[in-house]
C-alpha positions as CSV (number, residue, x, y, z in Angstrom):
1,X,-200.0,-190.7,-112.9
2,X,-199.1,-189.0,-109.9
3,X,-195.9,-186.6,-109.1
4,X,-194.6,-186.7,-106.3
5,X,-191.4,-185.8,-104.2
6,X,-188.6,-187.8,-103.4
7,X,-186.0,-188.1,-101.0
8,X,-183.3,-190.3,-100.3
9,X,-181.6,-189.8,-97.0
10,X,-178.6,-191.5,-95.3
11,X,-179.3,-192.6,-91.9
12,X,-177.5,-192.7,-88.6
13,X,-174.9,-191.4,-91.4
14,X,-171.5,-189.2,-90.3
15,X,-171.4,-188.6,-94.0
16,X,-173.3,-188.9,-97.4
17,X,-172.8,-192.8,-98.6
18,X,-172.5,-194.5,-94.6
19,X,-175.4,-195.1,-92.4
20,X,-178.9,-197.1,-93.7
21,X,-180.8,-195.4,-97.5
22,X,-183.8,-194.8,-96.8
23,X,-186.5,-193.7,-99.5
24,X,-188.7,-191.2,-98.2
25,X,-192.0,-190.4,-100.1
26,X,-193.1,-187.4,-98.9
27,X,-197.0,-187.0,-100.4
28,X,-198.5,-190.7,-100.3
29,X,-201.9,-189.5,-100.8
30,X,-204.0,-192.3,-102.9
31,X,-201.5,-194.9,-102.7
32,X,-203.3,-198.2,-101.6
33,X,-201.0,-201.4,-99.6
34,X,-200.2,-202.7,-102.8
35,X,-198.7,-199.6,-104.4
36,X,-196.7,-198.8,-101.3
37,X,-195.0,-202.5,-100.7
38,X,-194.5,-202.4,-104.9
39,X,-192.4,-199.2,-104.7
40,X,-190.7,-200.6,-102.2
41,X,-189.9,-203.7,-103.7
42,X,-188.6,-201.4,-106.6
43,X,-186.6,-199.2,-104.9
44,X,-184.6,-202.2,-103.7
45,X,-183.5,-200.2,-100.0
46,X,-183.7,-201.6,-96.5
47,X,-186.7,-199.5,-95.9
48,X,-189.0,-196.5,-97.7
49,X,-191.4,-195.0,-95.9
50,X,-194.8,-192.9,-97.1
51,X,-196.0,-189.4,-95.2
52,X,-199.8,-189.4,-94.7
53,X,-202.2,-187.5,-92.4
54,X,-202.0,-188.0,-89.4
55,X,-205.2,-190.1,-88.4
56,X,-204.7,-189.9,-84.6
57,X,-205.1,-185.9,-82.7
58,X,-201.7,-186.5,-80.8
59,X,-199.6,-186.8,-83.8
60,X,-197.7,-184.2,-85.5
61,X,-197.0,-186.7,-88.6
62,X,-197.8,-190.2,-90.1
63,X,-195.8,-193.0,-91.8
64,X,-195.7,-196.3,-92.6
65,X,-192.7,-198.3,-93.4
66,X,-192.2,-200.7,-95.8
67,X,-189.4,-203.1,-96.5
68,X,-189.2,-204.5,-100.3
69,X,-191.3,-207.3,-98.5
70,X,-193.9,-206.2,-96.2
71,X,-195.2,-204.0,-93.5
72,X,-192.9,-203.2,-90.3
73,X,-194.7,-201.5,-87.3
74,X,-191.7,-199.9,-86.5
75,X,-188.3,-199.8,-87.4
76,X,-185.1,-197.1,-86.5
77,X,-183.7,-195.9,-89.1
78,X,-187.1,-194.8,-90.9
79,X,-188.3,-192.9,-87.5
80,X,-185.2,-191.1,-87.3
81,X,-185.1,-190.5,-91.0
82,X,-188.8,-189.6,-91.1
83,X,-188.5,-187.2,-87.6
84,X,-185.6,-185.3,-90.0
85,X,-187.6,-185.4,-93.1
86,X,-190.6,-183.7,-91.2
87,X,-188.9,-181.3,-90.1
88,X,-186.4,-180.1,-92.7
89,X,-189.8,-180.2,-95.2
90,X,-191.9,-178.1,-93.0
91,X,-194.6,-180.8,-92.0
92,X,-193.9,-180.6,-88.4
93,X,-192.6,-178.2,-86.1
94,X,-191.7,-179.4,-83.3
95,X,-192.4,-177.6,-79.8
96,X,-189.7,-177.4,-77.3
97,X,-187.5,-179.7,-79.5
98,X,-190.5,-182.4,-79.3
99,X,-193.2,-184.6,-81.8
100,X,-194.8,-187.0,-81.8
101,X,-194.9,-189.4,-84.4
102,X,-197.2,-191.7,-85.4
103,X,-197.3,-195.3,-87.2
104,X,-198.2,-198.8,-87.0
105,X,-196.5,-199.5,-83.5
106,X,-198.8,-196.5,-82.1
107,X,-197.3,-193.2,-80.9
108,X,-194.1,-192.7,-80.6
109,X,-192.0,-189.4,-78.9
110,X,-189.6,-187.7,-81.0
111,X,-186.6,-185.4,-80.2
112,X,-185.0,-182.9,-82.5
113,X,-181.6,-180.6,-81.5
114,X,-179.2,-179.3,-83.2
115,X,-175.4,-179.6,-82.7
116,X,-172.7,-177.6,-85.0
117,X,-175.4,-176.5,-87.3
118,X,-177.0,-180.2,-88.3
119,X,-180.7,-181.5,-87.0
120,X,-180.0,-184.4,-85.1
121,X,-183.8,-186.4,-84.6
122,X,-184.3,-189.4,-82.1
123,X,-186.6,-191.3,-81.3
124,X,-187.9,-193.6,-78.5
125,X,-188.7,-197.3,-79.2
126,X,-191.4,-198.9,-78.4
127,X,-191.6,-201.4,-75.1
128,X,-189.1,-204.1,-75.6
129,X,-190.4,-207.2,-74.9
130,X,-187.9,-210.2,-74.2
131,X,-190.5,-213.4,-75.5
132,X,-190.3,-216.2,-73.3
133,X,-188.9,-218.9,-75.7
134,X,-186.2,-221.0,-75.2
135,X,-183.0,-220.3,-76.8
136,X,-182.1,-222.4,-80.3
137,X,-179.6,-224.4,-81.2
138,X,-177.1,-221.8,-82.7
139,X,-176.0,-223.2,-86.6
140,X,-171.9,-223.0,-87.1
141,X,-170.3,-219.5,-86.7
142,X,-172.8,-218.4,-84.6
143,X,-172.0,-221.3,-82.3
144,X,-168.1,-220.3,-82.4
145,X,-168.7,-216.7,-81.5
146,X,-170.8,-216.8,-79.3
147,X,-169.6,-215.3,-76.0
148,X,-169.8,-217.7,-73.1
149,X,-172.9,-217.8,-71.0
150,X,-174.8,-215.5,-73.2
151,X,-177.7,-217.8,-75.1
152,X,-179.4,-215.9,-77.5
153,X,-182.9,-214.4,-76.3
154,X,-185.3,-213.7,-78.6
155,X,-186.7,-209.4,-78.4
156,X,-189.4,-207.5,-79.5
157,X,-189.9,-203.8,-80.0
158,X,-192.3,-204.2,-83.3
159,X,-189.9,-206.5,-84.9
160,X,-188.6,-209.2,-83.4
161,X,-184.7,-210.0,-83.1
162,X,-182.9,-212.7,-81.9
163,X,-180.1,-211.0,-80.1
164,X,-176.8,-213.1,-79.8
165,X,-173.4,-211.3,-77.8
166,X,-170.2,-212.0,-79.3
167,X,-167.0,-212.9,-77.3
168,X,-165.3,-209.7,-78.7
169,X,-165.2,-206.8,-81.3
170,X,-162.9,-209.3,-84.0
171,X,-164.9,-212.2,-83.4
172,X,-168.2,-210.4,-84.9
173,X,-166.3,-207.9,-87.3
174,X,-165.4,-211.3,-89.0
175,X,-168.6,-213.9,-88.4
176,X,-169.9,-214.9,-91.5
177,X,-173.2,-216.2,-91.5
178,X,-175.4,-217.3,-94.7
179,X,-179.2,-216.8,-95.1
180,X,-179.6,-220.8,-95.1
181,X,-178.2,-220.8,-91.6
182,X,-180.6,-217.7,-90.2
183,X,-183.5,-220.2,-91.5
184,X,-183.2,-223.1,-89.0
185,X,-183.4,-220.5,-86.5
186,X,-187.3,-220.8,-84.7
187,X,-189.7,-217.8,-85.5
188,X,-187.6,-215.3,-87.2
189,X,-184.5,-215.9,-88.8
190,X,-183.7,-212.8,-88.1
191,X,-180.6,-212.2,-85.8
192,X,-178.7,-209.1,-84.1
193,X,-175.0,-209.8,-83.1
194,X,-173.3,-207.4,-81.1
195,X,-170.0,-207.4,-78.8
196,X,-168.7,-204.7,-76.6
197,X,-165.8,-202.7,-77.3
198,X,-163.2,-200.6,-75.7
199,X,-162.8,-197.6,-78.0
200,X,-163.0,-193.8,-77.7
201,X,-165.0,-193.7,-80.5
202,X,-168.0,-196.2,-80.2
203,X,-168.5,-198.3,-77.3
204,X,-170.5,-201.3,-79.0
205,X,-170.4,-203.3,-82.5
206,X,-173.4,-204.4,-84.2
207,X,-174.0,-207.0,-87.5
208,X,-177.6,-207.8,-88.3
209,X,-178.3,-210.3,-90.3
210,X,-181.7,-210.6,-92.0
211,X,-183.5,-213.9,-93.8
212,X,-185.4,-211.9,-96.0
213,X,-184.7,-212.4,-99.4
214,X,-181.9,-210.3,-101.5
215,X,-180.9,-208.3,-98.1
216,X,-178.6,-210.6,-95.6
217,X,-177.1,-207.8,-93.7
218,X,-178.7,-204.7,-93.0
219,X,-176.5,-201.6,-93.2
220,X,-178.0,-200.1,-89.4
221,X,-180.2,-201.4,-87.5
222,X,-182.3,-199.0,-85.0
223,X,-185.2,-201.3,-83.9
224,X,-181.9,-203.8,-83.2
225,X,-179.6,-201.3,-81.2
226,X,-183.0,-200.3,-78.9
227,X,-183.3,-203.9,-78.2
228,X,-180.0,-204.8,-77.2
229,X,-179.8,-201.7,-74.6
230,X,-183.2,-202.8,-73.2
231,X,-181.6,-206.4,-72.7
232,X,-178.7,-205.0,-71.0
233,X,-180.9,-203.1,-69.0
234,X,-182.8,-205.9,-67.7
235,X,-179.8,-207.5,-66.9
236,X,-178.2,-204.9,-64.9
237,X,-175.1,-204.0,-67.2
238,X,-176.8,-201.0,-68.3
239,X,-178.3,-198.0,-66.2
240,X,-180.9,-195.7,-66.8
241,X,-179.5,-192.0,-67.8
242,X,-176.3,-193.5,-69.9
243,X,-175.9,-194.0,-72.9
244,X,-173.4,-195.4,-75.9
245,X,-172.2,-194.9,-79.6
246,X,-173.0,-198.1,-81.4
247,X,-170.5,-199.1,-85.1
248,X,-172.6,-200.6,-87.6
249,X,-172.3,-201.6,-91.2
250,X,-168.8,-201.0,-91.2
251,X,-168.3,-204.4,-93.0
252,X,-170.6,-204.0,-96.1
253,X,-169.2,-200.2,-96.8
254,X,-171.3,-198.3,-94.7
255,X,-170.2,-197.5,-91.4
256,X,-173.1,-196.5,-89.4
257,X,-173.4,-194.6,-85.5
258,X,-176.6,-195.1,-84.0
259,X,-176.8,-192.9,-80.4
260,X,-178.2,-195.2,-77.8
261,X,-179.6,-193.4,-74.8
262,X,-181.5,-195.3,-71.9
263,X,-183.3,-192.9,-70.1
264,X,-184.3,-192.4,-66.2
265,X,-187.7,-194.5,-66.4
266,X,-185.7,-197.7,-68.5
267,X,-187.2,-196.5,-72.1
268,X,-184.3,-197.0,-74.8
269,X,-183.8,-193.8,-77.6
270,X,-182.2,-193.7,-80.5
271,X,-180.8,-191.4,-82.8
272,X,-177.9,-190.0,-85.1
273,X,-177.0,-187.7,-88.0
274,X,-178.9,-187.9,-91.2
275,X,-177.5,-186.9,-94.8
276,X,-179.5,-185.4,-97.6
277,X,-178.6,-187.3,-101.1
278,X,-181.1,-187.1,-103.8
279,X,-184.3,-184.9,-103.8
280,X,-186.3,-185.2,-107.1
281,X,-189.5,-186.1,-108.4
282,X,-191.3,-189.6,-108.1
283,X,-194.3,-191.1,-110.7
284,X,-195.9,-194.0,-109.7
C-alpha cells in the first residue's frame, strides 16, 4: 500500500473552518478511475482532487477532480485550491505571477499574488455556454422567490447549472429547497440561486443546491459564481474590467468569498483566500 500526502485546504476561506474542504492528494501516481472516485466517496467532501504529470507541454500541473460521485471537468474551488496547493508544495512556479493548469476541461490560466503576506490563486473558467433550452417549470419556493422576469436559464462552464435570481438577499438567505424538488427540474437538478445585494462587504449572495446524493447544498460554488457573471454579462448588467465579492455558504456554517473578476475580452475569473488545515499522510 502506497503513502502518500495529504492535504486538506479551506477554500475561498477568510479563515480556517469557512469556505469549500477540499481534499487534495498531492502524489496520485498508480491510482486507476476507480481508486480515485472510491477515495472520494470516502472522504465524504464536495470535491478531492489528484496531482499527476502533466500530459500536455503547456501545463505547469495536472489534476482531476472528483466528487464522492463522479468525474467533473472542472470545477472552482478545486482549481483555486489546486493553483495554491502547487504552489505552496513546490510543483509549480509560476512566471510573472502566471500557470497554467491543466484538467479534464483543457487548459486553463492561472494567477497567483500575494496581498498582506497570503497567496491568493485564481483562476479563469472555461467558456460559459448558456444551452438553448427552455426554462422549467420552477417546483414551490423556487417559484416564490424567484425575482420577476428572470426565468431560469440553464449554463455551462464544464458543469452545468441552472441559474435562477432571487428577488432580494432575505428571500434566498431563507429559500428552502429539498433534493426531491431539484429532481423534477429537466437535465440537471442542479440549481445556482443568487440575488444582488447592497453591502460594503459583498455585492452578491449565492446558495447552490445540488441533487447529488448526501450533499444538497454545497458550501461554495466557483464553477456557479463564473457562470452567473458570464450571464450578467451577456445581458448587459455586467461590464468587462469589474468585478464583485460574492457571500456563499453562510447558511450551512461556512461563509464563503469567492472574487469574481470579468475581464476586458468578457472571460469570467475567480478566486479567493485559501486556508491550510490538515497536512498528513494518506494509504490507499
Amino acid at each position: 500500500m502506497t503513502d502518500r500526502r495529504y492535504l486538506q485546504l479551506d477554500v475561498f476561506a477568510p479563515r480556517p473552518g469557512a469556505g469549500n474542504p477540499l481534499g487534495v492528494v498531492v502524489d496520485a501516481g498508480g491510482l486507476d478511475d476507480a481508486a480515485m472516485q472510491a477515495l472520494a466517496a470516502w472522504l465524504k467532501l464536495s470535491e478531492t482532487v489528484f496531482f499527476l504529470p502533466p500530459t500536455a507541454l503547456d501545463a505547469d500541473y495536472r489534476i482531476r477532480i472528483f466528487t464522492p460521485q463522479k468525474e467533473l471537468p472542472f470545477a472552482g474551488h478545486p482549481s483555486v485550491g489546486a493553483a495554491w496547493a502547487a504552489c505552496e508544495l513546490g510543483l509549480a512556479q509560476p512566471r510573472d505571477g502566471r500557470l497554467v493548469q491543466q484538467c479534464a476541461a483543457g487548459l486553463l490560466p492561472v494567477t497567483v499574488r500575494h496581498a498582506d503576506g497570503l497567496r491568493i490563486a485564481s483562476v479563469r473558467s472555461p467558456l460559459a455556454r448558456r444551452r438553448d433550452v427552455a426554462a422549467p417549470a420552477l417546483p414551490g419556493s423556487l417559484a416564490l422567490a424567484a425575482a420577476p422576469a428572470q426565468p431560469a436559464t440553464l449554463w455551462n462552464n464544464g458543469p452545468d447549472w441552472w441559474l435562477l435570481e432571487v428577488v432580494d438577499e432575505v428571500a434566498l438567505r431563507t429559500l428552502q429547497v429539498d433534493q426531491a424538488a431539484l429532481a423534477t427540474l429537466p437535465h440537471t437538478g442542479d440549481l445556482a440561486a443568487f440575488a444582488l445585494c447592497d453591502g460594503d462587504d459583498y455585492r452578491m449572495a449565492v446558495r447552490a443546491f445540488v441533487a447529488e446524493a448526501g450533499v444538497t447544498e454545497d458550501p461554495v460554488t466557483g464553477s456557479a459564481n463564473a457562470l452567473i457573471a458570464a450571464s450578467l454579462h451577456a445581458q448587459g448588467r455586467l461590464q468587462g474590467g469589474t468585478g464583485y465579492l460574492a457571500s456563499q455558504g453562510r447558511e450551512i456554517g461556512h461563509d464563503g468569498i469567492v472574487a469574481v473578476q470579468l475581464d476586458t475580452t468578457g472571460e469570467v475569473w475567480i478566486g479567493g483566500h485559501v486556508q491550510p488545515v490538515i497536512d498528513g499522510r494518506l494509504s490507499w
